[in-house]
mmCIF file of the N, C-alpha and C atoms, coordinates in Angstrom:
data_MODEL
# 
_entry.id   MODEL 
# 
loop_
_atom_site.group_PDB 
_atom_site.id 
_atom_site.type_symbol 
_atom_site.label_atom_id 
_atom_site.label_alt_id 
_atom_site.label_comp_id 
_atom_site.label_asym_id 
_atom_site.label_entity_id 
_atom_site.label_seq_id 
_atom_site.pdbx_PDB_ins_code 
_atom_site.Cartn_x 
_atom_site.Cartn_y 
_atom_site.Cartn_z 
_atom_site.occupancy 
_atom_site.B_iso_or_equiv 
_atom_site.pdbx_formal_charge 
_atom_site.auth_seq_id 
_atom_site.auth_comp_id 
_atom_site.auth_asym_id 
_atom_site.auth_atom_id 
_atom_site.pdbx_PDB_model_num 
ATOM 1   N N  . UNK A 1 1  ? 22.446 46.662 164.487 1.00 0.00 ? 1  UNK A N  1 
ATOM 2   C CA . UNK A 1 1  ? 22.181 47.681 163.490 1.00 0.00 ? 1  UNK A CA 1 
ATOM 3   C C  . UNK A 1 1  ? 23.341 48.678 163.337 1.00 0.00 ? 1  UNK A C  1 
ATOM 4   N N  . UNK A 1 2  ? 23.875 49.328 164.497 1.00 0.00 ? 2  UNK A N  1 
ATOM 5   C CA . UNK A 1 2  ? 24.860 50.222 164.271 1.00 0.00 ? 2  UNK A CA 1 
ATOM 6   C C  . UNK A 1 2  ? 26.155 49.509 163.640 1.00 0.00 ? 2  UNK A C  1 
ATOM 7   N N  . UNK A 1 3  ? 26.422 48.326 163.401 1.00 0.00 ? 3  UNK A N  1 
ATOM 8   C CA . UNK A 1 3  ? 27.861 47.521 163.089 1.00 0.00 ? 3  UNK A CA 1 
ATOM 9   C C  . UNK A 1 3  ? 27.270 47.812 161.744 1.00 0.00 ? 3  UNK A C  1 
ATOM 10  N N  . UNK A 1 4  ? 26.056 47.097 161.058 1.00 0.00 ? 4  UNK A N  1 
ATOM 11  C CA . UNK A 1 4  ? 25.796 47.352 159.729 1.00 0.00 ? 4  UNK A CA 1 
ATOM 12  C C  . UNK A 1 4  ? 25.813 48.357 159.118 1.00 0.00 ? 4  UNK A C  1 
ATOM 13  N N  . UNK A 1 5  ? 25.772 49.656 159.976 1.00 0.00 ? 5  UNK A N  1 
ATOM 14  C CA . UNK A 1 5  ? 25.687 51.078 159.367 1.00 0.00 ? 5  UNK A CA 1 
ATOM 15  C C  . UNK A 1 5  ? 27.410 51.332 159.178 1.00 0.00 ? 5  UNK A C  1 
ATOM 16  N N  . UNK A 1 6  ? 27.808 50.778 160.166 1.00 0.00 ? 6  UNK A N  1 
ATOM 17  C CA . UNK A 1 6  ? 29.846 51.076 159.727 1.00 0.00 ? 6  UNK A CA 1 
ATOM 18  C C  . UNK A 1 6  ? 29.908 50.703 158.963 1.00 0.00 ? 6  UNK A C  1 
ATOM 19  N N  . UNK A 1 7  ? 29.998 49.144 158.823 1.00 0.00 ? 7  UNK A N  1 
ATOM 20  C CA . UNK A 1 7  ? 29.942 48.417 157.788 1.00 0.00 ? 7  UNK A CA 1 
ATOM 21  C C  . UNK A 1 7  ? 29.728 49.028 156.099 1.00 0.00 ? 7  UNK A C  1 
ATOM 22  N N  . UNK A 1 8  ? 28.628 49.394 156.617 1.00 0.00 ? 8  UNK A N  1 
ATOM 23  C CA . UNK A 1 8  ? 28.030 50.310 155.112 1.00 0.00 ? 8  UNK A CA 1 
ATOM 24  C C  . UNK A 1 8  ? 29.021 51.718 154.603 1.00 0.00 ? 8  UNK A C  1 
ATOM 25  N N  . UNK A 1 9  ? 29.349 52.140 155.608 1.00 0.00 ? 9  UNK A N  1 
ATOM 26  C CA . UNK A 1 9  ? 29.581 53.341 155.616 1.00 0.00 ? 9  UNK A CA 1 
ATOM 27  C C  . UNK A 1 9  ? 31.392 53.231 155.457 1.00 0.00 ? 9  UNK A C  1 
ATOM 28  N N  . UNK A 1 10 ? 31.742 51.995 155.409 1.00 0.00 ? 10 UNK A N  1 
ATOM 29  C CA . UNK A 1 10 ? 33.289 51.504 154.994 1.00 0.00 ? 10 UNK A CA 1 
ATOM 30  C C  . UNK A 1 10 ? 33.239 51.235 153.660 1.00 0.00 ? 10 UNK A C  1 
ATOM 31  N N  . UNK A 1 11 ? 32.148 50.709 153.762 1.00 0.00 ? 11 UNK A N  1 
ATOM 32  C CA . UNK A 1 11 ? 32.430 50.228 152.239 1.00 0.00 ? 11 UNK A CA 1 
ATOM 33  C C  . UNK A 1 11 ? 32.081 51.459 151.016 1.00 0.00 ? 11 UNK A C  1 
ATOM 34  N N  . UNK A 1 12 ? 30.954 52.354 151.456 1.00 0.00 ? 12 UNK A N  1 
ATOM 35  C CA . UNK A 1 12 ? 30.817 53.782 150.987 1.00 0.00 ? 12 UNK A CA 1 
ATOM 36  C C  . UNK A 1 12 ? 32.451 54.100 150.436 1.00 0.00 ? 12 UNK A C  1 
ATOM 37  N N  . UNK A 1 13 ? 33.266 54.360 151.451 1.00 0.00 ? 13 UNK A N  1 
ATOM 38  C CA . UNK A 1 13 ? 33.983 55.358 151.688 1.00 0.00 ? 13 UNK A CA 1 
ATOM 39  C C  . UNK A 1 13 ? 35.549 54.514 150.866 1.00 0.00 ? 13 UNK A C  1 
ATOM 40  N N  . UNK A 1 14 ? 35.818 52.976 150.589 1.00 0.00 ? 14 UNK A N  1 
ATOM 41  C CA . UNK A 1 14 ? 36.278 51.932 150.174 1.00 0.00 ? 14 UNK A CA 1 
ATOM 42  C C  . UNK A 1 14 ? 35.906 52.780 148.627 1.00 0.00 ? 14 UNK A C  1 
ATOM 43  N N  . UNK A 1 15 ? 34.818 52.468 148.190 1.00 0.00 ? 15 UNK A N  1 
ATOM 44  C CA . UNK A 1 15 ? 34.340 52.826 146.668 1.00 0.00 ? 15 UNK A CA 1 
ATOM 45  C C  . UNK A 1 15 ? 35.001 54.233 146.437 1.00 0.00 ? 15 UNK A C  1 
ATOM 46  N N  . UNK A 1 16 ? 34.465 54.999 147.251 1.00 0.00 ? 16 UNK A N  1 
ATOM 47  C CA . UNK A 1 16 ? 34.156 56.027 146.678 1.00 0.00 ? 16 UNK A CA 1 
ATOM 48  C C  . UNK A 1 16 ? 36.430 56.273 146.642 1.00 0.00 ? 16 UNK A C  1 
ATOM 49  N N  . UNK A 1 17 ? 36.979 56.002 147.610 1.00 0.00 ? 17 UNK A N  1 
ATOM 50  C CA . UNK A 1 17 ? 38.109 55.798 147.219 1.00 0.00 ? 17 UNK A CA 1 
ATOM 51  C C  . UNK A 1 17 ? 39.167 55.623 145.929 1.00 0.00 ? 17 UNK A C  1 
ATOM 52  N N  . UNK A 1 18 ? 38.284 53.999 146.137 1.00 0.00 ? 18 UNK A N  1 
ATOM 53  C CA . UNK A 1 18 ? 38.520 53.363 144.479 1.00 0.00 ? 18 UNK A CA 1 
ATOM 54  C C  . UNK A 1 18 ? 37.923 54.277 142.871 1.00 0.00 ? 18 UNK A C  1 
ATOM 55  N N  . UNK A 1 19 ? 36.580 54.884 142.997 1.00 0.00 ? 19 UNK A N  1 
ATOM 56  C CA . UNK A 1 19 ? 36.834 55.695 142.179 1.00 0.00 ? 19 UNK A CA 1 
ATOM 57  C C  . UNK A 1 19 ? 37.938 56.861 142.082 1.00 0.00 ? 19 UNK A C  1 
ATOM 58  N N  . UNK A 1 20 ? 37.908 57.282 142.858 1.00 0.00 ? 20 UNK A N  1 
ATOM 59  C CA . UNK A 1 20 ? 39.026 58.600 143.262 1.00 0.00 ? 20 UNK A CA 1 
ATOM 60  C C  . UNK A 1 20 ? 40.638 58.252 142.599 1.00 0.00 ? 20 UNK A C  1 
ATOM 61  N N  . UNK A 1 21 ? 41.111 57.010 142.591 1.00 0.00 ? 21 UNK A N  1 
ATOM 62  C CA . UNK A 1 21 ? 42.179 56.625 142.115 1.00 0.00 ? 21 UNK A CA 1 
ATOM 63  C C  . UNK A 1 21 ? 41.837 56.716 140.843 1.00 0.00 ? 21 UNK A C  1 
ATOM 64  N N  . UNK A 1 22 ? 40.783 55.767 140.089 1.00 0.00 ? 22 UNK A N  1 
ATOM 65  C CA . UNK A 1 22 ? 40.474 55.806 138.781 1.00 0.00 ? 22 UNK A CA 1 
ATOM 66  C C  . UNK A 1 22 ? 40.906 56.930 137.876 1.00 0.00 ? 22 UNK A C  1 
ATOM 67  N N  . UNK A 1 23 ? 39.683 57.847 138.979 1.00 0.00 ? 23 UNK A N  1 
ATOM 68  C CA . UNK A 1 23 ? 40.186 59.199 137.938 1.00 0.00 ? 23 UNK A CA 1 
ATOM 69  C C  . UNK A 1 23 ? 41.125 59.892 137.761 1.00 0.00 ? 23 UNK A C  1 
ATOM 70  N N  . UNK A 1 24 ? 41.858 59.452 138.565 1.00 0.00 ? 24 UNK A N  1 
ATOM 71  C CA . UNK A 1 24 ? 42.965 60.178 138.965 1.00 0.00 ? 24 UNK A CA 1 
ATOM 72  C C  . UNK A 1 24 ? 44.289 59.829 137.920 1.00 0.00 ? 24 UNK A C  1 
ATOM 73  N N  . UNK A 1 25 ? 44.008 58.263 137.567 1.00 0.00 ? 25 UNK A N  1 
ATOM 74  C CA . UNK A 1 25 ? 44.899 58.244 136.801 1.00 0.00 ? 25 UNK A CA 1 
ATOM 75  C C  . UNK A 1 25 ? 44.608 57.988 134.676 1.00 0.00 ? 25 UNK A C  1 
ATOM 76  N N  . UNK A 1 26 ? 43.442 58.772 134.924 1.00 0.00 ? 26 UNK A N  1 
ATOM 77  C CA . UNK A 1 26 ? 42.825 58.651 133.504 1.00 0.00 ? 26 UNK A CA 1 
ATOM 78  C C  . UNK A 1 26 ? 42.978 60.401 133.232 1.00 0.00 ? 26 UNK A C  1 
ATOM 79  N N  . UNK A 1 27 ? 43.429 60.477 132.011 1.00 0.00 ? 27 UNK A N  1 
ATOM 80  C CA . UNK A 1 27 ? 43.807 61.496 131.052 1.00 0.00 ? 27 UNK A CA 1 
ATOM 81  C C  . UNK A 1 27 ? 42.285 62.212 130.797 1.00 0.00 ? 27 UNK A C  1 
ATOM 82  N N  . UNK A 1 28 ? 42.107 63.388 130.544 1.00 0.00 ? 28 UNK A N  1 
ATOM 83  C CA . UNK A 1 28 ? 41.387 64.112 130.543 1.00 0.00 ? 28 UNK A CA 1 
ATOM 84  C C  . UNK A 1 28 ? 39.892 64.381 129.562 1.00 0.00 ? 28 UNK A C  1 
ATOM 85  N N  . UNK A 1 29 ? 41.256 63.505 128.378 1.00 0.00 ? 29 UNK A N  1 
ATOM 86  C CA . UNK A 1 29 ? 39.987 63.058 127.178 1.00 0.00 ? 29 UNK A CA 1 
ATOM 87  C C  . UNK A 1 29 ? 39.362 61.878 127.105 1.00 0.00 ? 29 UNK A C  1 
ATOM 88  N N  . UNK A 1 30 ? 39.987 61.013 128.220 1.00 0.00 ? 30 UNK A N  1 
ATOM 89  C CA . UNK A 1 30 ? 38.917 59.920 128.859 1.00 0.00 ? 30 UNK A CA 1 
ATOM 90  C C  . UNK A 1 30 ? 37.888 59.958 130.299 1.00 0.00 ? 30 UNK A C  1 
ATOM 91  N N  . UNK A 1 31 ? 38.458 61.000 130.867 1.00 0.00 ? 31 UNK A N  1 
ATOM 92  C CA . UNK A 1 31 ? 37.914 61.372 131.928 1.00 0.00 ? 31 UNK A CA 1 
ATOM 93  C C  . UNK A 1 31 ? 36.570 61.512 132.003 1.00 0.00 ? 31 UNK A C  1 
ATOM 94  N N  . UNK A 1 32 ? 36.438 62.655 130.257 1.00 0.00 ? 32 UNK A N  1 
ATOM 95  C CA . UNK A 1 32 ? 34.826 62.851 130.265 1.00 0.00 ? 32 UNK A CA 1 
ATOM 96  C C  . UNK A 1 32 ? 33.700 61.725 130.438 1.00 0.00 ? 32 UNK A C  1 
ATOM 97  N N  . UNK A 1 33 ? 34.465 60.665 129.568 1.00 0.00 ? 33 UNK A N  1 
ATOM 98  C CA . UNK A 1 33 ? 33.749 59.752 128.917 1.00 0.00 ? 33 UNK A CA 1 
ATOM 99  C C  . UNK A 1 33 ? 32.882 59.012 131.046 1.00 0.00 ? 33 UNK A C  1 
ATOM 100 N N  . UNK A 1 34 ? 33.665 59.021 132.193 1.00 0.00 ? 34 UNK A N  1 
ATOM 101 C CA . UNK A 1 34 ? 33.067 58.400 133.291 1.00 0.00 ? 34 UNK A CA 1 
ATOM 102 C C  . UNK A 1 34 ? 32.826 59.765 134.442 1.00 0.00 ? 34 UNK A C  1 
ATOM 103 N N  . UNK A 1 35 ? 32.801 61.121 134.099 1.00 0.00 ? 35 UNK A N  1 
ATOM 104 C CA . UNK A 1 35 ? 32.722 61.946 135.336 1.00 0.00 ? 35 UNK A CA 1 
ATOM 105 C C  . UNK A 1 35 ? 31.739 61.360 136.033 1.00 0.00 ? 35 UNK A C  1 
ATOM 106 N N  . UNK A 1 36 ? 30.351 60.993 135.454 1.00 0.00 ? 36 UNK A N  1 
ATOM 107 C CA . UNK A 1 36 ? 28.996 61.337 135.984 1.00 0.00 ? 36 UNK A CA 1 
ATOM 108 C C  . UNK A 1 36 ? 28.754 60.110 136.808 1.00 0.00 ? 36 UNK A C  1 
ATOM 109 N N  . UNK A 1 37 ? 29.558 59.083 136.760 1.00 0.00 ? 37 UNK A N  1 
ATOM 110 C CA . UNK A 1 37 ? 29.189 58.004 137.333 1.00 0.00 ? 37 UNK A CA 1 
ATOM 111 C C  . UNK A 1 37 ? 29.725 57.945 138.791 1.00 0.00 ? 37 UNK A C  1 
ATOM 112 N N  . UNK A 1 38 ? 28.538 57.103 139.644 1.00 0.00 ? 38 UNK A N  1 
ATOM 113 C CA . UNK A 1 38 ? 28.742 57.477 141.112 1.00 0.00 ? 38 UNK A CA 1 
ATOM 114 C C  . UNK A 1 38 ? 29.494 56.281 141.658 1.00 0.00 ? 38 UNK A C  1 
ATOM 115 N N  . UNK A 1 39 ? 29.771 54.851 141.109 1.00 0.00 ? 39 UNK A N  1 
ATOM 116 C CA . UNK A 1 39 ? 30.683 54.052 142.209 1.00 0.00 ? 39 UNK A CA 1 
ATOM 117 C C  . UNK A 1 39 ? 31.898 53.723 141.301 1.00 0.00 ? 39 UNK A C  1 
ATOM 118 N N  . UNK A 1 40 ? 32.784 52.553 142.008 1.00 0.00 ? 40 UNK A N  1 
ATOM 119 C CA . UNK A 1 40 ? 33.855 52.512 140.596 1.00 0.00 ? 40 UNK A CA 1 
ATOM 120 C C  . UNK A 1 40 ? 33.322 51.373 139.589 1.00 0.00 ? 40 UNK A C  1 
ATOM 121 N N  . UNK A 1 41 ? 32.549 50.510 140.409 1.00 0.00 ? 41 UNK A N  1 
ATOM 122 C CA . UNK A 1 41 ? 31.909 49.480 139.277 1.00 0.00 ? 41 UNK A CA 1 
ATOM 123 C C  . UNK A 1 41 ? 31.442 50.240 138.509 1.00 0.00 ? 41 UNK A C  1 
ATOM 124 N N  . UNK A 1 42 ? 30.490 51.198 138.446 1.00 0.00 ? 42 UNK A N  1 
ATOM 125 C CA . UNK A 1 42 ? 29.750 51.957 136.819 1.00 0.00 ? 42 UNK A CA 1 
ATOM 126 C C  . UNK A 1 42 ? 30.821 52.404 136.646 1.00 0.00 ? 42 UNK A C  1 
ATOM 127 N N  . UNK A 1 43 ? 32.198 53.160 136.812 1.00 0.00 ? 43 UNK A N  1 
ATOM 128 C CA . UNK A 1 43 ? 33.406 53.922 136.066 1.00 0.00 ? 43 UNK A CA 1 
ATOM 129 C C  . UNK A 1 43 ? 33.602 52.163 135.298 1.00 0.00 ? 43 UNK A C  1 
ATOM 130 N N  . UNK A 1 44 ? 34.177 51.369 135.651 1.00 0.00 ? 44 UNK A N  1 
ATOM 131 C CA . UNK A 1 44 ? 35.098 50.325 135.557 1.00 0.00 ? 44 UNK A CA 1 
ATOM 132 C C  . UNK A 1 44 ? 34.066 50.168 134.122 1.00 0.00 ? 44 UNK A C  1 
ATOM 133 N N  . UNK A 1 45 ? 32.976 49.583 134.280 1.00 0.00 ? 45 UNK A N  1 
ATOM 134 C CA . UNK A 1 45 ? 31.961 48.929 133.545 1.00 0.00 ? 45 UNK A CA 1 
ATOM 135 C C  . UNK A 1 45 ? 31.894 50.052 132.356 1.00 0.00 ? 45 UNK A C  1 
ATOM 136 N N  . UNK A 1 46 ? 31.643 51.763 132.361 1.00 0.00 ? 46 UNK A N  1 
ATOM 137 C CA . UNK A 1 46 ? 31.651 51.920 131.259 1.00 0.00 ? 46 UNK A CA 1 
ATOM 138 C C  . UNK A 1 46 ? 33.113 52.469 130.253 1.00 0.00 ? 46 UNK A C  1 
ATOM 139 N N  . UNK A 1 47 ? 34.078 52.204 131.238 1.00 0.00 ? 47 UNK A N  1 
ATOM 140 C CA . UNK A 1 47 ? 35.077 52.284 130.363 1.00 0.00 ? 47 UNK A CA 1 
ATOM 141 C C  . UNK A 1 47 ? 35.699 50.971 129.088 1.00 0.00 ? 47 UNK A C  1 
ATOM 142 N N  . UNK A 1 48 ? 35.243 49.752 130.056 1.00 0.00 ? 48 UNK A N  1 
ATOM 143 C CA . UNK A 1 48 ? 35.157 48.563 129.334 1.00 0.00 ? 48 UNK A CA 1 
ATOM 144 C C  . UNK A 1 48 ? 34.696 48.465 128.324 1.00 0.00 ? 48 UNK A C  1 
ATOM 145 N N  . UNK A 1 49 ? 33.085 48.813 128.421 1.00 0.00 ? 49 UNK A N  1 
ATOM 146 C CA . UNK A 1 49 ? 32.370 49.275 127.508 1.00 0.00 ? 49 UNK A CA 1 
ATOM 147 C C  . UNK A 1 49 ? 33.257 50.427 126.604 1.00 0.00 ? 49 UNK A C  1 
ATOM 148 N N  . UNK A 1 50 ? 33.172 51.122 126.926 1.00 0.00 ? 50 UNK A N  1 
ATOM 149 C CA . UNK A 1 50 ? 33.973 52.269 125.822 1.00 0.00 ? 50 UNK A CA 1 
ATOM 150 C C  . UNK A 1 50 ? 35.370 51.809 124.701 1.00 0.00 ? 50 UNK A C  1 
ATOM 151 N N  . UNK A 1 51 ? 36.181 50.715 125.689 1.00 0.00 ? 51 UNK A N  1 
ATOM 152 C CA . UNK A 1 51 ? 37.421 50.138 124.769 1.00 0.00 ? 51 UNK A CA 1 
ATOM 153 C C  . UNK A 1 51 ? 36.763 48.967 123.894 1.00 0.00 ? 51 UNK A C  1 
ATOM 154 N N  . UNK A 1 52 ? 35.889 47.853 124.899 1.00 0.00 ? 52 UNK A N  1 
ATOM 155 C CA . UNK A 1 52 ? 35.539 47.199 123.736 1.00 0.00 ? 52 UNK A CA 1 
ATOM 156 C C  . UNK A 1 52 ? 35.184 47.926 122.478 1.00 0.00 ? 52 UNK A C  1 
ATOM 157 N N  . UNK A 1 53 ? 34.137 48.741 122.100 1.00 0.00 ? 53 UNK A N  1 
ATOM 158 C CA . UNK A 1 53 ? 33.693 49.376 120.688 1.00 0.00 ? 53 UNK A CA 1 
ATOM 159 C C  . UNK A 1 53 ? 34.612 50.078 120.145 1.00 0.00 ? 53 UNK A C  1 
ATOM 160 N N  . UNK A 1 54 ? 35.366 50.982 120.785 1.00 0.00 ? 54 UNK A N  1 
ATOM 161 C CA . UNK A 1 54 ? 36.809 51.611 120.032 1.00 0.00 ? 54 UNK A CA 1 
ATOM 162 C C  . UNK A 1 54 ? 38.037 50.001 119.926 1.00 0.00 ? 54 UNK A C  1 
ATOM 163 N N  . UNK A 1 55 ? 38.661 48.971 120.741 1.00 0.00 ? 55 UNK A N  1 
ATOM 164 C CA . UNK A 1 55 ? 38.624 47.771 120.014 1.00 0.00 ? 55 UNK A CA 1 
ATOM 165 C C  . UNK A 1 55 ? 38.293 46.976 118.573 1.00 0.00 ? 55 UNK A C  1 
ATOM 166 N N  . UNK A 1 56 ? 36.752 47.044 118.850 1.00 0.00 ? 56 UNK A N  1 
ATOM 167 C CA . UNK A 1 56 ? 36.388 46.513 117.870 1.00 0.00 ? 56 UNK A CA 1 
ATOM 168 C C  . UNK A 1 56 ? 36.253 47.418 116.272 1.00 0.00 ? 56 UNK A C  1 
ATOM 169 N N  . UNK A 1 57 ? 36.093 48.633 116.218 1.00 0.00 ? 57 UNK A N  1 
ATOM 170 C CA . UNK A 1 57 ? 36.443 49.303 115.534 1.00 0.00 ? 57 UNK A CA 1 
ATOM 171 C C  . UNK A 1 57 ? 37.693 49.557 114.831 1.00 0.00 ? 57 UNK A C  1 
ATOM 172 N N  . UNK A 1 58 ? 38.856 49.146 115.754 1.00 0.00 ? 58 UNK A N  1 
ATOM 173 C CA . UNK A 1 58 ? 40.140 49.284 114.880 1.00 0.00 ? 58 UNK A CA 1 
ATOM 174 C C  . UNK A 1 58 ? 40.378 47.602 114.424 1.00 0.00 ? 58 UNK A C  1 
ATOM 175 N N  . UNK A 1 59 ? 39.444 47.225 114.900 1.00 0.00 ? 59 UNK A N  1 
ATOM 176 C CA . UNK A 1 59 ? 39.744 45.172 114.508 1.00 0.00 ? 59 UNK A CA 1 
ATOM 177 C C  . UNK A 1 59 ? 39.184 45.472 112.850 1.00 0.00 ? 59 UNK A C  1 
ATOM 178 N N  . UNK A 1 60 ? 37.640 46.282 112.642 1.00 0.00 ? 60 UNK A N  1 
ATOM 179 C CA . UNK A 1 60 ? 37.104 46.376 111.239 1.00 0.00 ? 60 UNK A CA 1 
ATOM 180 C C  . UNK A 1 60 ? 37.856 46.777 110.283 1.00 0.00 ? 60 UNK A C  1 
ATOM 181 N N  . UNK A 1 61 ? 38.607 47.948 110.488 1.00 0.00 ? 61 UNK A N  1 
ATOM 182 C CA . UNK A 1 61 ? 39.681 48.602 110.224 1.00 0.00 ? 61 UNK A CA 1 
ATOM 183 C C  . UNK A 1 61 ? 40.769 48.321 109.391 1.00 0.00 ? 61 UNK A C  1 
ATOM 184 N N  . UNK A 1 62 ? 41.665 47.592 110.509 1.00 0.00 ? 62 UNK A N  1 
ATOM 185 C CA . UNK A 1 62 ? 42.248 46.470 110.340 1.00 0.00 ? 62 UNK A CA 1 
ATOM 186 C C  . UNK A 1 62 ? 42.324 45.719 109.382 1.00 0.00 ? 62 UNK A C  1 
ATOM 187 N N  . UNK A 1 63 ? 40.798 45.203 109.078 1.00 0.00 ? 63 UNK A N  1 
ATOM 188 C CA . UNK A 1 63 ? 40.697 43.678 108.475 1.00 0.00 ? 63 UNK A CA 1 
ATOM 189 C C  . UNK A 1 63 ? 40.592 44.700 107.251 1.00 0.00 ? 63 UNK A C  1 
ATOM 190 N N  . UNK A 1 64 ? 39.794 45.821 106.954 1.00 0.00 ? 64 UNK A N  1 
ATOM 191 C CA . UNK A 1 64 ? 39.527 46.682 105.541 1.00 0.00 ? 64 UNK A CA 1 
ATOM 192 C C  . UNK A 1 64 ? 40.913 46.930 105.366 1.00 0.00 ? 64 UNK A C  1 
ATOM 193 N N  . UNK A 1 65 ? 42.128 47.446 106.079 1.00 0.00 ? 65 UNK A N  1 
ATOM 194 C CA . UNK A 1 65 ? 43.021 47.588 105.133 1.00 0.00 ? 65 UNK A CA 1 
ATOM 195 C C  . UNK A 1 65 ? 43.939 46.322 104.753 1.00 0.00 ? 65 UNK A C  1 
ATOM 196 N N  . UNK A 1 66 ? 43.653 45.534 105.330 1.00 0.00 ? 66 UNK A N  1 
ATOM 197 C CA . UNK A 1 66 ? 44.315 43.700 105.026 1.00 0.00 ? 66 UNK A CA 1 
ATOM 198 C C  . UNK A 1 66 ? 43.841 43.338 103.901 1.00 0.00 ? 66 UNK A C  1 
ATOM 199 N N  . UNK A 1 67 ? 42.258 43.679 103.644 1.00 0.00 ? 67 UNK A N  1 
ATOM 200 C CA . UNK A 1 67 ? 41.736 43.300 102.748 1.00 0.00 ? 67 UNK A CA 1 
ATOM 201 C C  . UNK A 1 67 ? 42.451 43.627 101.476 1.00 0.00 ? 67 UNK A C  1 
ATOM 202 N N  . UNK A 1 68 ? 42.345 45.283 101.796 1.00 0.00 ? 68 UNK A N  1 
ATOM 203 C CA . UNK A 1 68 ? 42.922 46.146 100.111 1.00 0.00 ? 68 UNK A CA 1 
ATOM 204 C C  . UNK A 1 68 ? 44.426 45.685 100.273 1.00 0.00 ? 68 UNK A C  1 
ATOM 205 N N  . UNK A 1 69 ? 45.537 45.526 100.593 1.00 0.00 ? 69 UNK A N  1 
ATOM 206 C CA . UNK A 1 69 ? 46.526 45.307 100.917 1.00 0.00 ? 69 UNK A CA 1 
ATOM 207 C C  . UNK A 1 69 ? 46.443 43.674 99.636  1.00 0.00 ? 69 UNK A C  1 
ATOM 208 N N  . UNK A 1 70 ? 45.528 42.918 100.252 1.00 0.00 ? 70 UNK A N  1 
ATOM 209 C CA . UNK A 1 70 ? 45.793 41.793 99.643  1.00 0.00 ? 70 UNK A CA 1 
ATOM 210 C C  . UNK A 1 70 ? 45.200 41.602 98.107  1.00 0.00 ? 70 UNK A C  1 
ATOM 211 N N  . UNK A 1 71 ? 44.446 42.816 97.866  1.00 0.00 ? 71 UNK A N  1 
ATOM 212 C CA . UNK A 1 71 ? 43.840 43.029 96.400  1.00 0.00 ? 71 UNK A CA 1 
ATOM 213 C C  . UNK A 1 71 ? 44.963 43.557 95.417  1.00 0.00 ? 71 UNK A C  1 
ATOM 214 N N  . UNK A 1 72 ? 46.068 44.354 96.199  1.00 0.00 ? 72 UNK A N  1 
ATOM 215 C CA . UNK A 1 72 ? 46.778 45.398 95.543  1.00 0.00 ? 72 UNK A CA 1 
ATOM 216 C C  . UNK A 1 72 ? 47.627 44.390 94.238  1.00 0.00 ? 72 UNK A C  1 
ATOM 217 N N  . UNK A 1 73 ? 47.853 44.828 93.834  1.00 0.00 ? 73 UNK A N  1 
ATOM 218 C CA . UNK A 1 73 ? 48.931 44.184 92.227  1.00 0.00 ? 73 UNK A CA 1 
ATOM 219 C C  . UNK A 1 73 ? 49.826 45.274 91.642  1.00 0.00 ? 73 UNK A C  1 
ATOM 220 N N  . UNK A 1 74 ? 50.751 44.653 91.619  1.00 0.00 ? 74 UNK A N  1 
ATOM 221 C CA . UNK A 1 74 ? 51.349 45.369 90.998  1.00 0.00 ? 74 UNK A CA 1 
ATOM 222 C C  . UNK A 1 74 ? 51.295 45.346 89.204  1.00 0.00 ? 74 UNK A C  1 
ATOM 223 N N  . UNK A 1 75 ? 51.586 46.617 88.355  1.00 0.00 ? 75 UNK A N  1 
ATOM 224 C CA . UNK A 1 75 ? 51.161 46.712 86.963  1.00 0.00 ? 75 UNK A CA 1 
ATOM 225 C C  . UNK A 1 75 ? 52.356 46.603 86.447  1.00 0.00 ? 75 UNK A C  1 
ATOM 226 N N  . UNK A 1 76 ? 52.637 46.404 85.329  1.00 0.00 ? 76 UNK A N  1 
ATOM 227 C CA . UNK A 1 76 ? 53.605 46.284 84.465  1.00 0.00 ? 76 UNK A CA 1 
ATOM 228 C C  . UNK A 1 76 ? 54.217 47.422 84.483  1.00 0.00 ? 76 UNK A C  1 
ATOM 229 N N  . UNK A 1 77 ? 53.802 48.591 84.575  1.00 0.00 ? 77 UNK A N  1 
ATOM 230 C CA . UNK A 1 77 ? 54.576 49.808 84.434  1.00 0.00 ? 77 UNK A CA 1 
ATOM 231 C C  . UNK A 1 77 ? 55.252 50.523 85.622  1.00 0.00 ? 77 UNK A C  1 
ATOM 232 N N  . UNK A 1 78 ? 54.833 49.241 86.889  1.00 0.00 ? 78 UNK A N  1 
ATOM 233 C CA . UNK A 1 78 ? 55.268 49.506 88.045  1.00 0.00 ? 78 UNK A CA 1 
ATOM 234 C C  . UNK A 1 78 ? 56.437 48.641 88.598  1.00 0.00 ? 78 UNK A C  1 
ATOM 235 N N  . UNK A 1 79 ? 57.502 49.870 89.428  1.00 0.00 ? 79 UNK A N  1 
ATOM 236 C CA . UNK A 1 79 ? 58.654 48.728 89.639  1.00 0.00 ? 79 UNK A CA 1 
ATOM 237 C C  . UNK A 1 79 ? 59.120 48.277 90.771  1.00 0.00 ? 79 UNK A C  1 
ATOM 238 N N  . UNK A 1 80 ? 59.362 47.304 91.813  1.00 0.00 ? 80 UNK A N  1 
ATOM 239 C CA . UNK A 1 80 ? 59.841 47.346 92.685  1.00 0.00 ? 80 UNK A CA 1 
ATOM 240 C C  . UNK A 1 80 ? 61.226 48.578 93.321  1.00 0.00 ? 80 UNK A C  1 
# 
């Protein structure tokens, strides 16, 4: 029992580490986005989360101004 409690209590102290770096090297206006979370898997997991949807948001983006880009024409009264 007492080996399992080190054990435990390494790996506690392992995490809580690994978060400590995290934050350490995340900027302030991302910082908010993981203070509250207690190991680094939930930091890791919702920052992932956070880039995928800002990701996928500049992919929509993206494709809307590709779109108009490829509608555009030029008019007769317009010149290179």
């Amino acid at each position: 029992m007492p080996k399992e409690k080190k054990t435990l209590k390494e790996l506690k102290k392992k995490d809580m580490k690994a978060l400590y770096c995290i934050m350490k090297v995340l900027v302030k206006s991302i910082l908010h986005r993981i203070h509250r979370e207690k190991t680094s898997k939930e930091a890791m997991e919702k920052l992932e989360e956070t880039y995928k949807r800002e990701f996928a948001v500049q992919k929509v983006k993206f494709q809307v101004l590709h779109l108009q880009f490829d509608t555009m024409k030029m008019t007769s009264t317009e010149s290179v």
